[in-house]
N, C-alpha and C positions, 0 to 999 in steps of 0.2 A: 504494500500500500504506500501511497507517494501522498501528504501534506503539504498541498500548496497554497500558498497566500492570493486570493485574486480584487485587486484593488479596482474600486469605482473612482472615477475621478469626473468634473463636471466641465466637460471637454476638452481637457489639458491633455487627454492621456497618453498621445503622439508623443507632445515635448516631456512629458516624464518619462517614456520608454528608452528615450535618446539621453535624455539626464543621464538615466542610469544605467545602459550600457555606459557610457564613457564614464561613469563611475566606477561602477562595476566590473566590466569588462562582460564579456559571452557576446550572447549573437541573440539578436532579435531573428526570430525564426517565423513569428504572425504577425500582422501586422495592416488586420482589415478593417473596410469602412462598415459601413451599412450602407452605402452606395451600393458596395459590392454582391448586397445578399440578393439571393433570388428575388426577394420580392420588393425588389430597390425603385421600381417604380410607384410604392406602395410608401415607401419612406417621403417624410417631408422636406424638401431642399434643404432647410437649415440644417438638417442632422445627416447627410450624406456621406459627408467628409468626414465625422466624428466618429472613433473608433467604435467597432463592436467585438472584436477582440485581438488583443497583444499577448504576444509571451515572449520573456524575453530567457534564455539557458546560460545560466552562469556556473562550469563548473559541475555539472549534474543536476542543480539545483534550478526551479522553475518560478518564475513570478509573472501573475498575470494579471490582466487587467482589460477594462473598458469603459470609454465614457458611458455618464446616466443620458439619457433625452428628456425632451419636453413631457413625451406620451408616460415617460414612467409614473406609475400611480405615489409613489412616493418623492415627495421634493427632495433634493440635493443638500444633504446637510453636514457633506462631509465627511474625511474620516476619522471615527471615533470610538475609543476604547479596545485599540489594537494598536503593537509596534512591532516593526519588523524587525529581529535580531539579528545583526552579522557576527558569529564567532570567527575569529583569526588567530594566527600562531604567534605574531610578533609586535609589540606594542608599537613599530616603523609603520606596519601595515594599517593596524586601529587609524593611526594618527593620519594618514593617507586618506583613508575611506572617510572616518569623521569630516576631516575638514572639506574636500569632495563635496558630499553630502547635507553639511551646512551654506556651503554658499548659497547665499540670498535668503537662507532660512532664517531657522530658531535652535540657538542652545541650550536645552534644559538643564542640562549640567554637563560640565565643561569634562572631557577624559582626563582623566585621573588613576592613582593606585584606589583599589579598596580592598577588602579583607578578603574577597574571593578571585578578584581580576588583577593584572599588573597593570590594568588600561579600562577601563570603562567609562561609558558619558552618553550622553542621551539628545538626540537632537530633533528636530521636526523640521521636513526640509523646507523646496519650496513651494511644494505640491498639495502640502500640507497632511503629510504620510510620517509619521512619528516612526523613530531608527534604535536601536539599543546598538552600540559599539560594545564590543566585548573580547578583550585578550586576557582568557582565566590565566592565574599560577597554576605550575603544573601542581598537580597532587605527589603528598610526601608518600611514599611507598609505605605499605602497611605491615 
């Protein structure tokens, strides 16, 4: 079984897939409209060109995502009460990805040591997708 994160976004979701490859790195592998769906004559102009779905492969690891539209029954509020965690080996790399991933955003707390990480901190980008940075200490052998 594979646990993937799939983000809504309220039409950004192009330039956040692109954010995050060159964040990230991997390959955007999808990368369609609703233009493109079968029933693309059926969609409204405005939302053509707004994704209906992205994935982008980082590594093995899968993140995906699509813009909301007008027609969805629930208004666009955001995302809320979820962050996405990057574990890493080296606190160079934390420091890499953090800052990446803060431009134009929000720092919730800054990378730092804590009692379980050599690196951790928390940020919310510009997309407004909340990140956990995380380079644990290795565990003392038992």
């Amino acid at each position: 079984m594979l646990l993937n994160a799939y983000l809504i976004f309220d039409g950004d979701c192009r330039a956040a897939f692109e954010f995050y490859q060159r964040c990230l790195g991997g390959e955007i592998v999808a990368m369609h409209t609703y233009g493109e769906a079968p029933a693309e004559e059926a969609m409204p102009a405005a939302v053509r060109d707004k994704i209906m779905h992205a994935r982008l492969v980082v590594d093995g690891q899968v993140l995906m995502g699509s813009d909301n539209t007008p027609e969805c029954p629930v208004p666009y509020e955001g995302i809320k009460g979820v962050s996405l965690t990057l574990g890493v080996e080296t606190p160079e790399e934390a420091e890499r990805l953090f800052a990446a991933l803060a431009d134009d955003g929000t720092v919730r707390m800054p990378l730092e040591e804590t009692f379980w990480a050599k690196s951790f901190g928390m940020l919310v980008d510009r997309f407004g997708v909340a990140w956990m940075i995380n380079c644990e200490k290795a565990e003392a052998p038992s």
